[in-house]
SEROTOR-549411 format. One record per residue (C-alpha): residue in one letter; y, x, z. Coordinates in pm, 1 decimal, decimal comma. Example, Ala and Ser with C-alpha at 12.3 -4.5 7.8 and 13.67 -1.06 7.14 Angstrom:
[rec 'A'; [-450,0; 1230,0; 780,0]],
[rec 'S'; [-106,0; 1367,0; 714,0]],
This chain:
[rec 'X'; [16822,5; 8961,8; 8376,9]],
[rec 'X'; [16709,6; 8678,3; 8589,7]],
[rec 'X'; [17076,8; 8693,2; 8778,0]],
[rec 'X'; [17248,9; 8670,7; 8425,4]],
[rec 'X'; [17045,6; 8381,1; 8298,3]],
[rec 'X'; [17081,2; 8186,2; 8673,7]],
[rec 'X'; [17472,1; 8269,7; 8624,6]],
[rec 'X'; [17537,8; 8162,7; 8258,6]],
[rec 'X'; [17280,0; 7868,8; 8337,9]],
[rec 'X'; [17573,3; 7794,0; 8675,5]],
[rec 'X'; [17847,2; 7860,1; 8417,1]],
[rec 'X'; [17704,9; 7607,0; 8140,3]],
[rec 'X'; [17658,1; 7339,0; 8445,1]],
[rec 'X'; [17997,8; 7426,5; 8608,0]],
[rec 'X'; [18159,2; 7367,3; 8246,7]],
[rec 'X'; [17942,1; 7055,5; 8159,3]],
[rec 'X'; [18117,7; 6912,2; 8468,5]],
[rec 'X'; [18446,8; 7043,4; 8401,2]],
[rec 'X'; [18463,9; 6842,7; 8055,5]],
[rec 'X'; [18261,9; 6521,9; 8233,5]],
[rec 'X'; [18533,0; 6541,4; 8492,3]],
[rec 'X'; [18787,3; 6507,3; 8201,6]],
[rec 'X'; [18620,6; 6239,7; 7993,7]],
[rec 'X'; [18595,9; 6032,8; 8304,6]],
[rec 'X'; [18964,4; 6056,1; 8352,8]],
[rec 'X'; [19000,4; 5989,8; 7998,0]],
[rec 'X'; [18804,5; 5679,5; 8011,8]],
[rec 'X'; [19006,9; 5575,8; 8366,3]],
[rec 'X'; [19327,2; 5619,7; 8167,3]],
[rec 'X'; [19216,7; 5410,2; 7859,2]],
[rec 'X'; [19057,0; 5136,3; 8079,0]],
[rec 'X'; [19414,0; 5133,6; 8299,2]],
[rec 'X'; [19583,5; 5106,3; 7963,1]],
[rec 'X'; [19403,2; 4838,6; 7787,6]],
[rec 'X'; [19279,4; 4621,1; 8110,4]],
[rec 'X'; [19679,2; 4628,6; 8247,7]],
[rec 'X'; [19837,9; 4440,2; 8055,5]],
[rec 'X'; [19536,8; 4126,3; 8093,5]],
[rec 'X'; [19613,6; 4218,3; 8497,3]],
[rec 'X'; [19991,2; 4149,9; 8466,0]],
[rec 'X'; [19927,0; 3839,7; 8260,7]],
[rec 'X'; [19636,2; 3730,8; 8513,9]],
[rec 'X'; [19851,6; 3764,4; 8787,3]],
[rec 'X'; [20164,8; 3544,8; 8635,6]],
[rec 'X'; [19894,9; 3305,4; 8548,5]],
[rec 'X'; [19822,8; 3279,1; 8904,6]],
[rec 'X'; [20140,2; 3258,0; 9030,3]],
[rec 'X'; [20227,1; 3000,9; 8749,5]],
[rec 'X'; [19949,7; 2789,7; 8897,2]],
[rec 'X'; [20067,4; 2851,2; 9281,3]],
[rec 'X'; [20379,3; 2694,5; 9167,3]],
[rec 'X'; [20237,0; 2368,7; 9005,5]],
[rec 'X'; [20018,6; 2306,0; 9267,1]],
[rec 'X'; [20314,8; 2370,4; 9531,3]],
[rec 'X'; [20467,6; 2066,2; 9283,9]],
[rec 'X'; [20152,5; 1880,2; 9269,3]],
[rec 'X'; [20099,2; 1875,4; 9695,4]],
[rec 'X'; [20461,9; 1764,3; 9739,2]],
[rec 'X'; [20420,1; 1516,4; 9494,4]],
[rec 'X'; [20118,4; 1364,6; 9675,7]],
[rec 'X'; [20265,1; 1409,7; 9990,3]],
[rec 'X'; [20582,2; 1217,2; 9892,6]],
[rec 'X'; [20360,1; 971,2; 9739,1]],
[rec 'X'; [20139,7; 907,9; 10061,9]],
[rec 'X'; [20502,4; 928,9; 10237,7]],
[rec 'X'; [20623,2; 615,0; 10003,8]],
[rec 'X'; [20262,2; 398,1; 10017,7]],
[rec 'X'; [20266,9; 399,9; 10385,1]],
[rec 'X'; [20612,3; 302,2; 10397,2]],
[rec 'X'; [20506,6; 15,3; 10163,6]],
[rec 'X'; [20205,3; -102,5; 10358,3]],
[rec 'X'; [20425,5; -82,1; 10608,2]],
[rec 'X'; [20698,8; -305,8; 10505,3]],
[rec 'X'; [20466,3; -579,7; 10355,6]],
[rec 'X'; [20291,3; -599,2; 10717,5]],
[rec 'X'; [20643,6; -602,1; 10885,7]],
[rec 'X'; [20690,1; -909,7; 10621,8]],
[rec 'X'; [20418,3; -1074,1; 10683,6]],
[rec 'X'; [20437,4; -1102,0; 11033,2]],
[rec 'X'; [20870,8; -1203,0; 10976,1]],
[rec 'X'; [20690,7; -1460,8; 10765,7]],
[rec 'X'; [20418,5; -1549,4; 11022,0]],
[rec 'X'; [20671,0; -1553,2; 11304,1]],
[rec 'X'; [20864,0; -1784,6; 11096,4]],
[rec 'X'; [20628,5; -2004,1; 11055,4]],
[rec 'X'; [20551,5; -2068,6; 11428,5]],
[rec 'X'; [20225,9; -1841,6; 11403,1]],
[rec 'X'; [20100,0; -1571,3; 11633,8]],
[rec 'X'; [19979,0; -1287,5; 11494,1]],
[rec 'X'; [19726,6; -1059,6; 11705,6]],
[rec 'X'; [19805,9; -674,1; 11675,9]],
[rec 'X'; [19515,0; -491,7; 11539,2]],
């Protein structure tokens, strides 16, 4: 009797697993379903945002490019206007 009780008792367990096993999967399935679609978006967000800050970096690069040049060009004039004027300017 105590081999029939042990083996229904191994049954019960091996079947309470069985049907865990398939809720679990269940619950994988639904949580793939309904967190997939936020994933997808998520990840065109993110490449969205690669994009404008690709933009925004050339933008401040070109801008940096462009004050330089303009810093540039107004010491270049000033020392035209210096050497002009007779003056001698020292080179920092």
């Amino acid at each position: 009797m105590a081999d029939n009780t042990h083996s229904s008792s191994h049954n019960n367990l091996e079947q309470r697993l069985d049907e865990l096993i398939l809720v679990s999967r269940k619950l994988n399935r639904d949580f793939a379903m309904k967190t997939g679609p936020l994933v997808k978006k998520l990840k065109e967000e993110a490449e969205s945002l690669e994009g404008e800050v690709s933009i925004i970096d050339q933008a401040l690069k070109d801008y940096e490019r462009q004050t330089v040049q303009e810093i540039d060009d107004v010491i270049v004039a000033f020392a035209q206007d210096d050497a002009d004027a007779g003056g001698d300017i020292e080179e920092v």
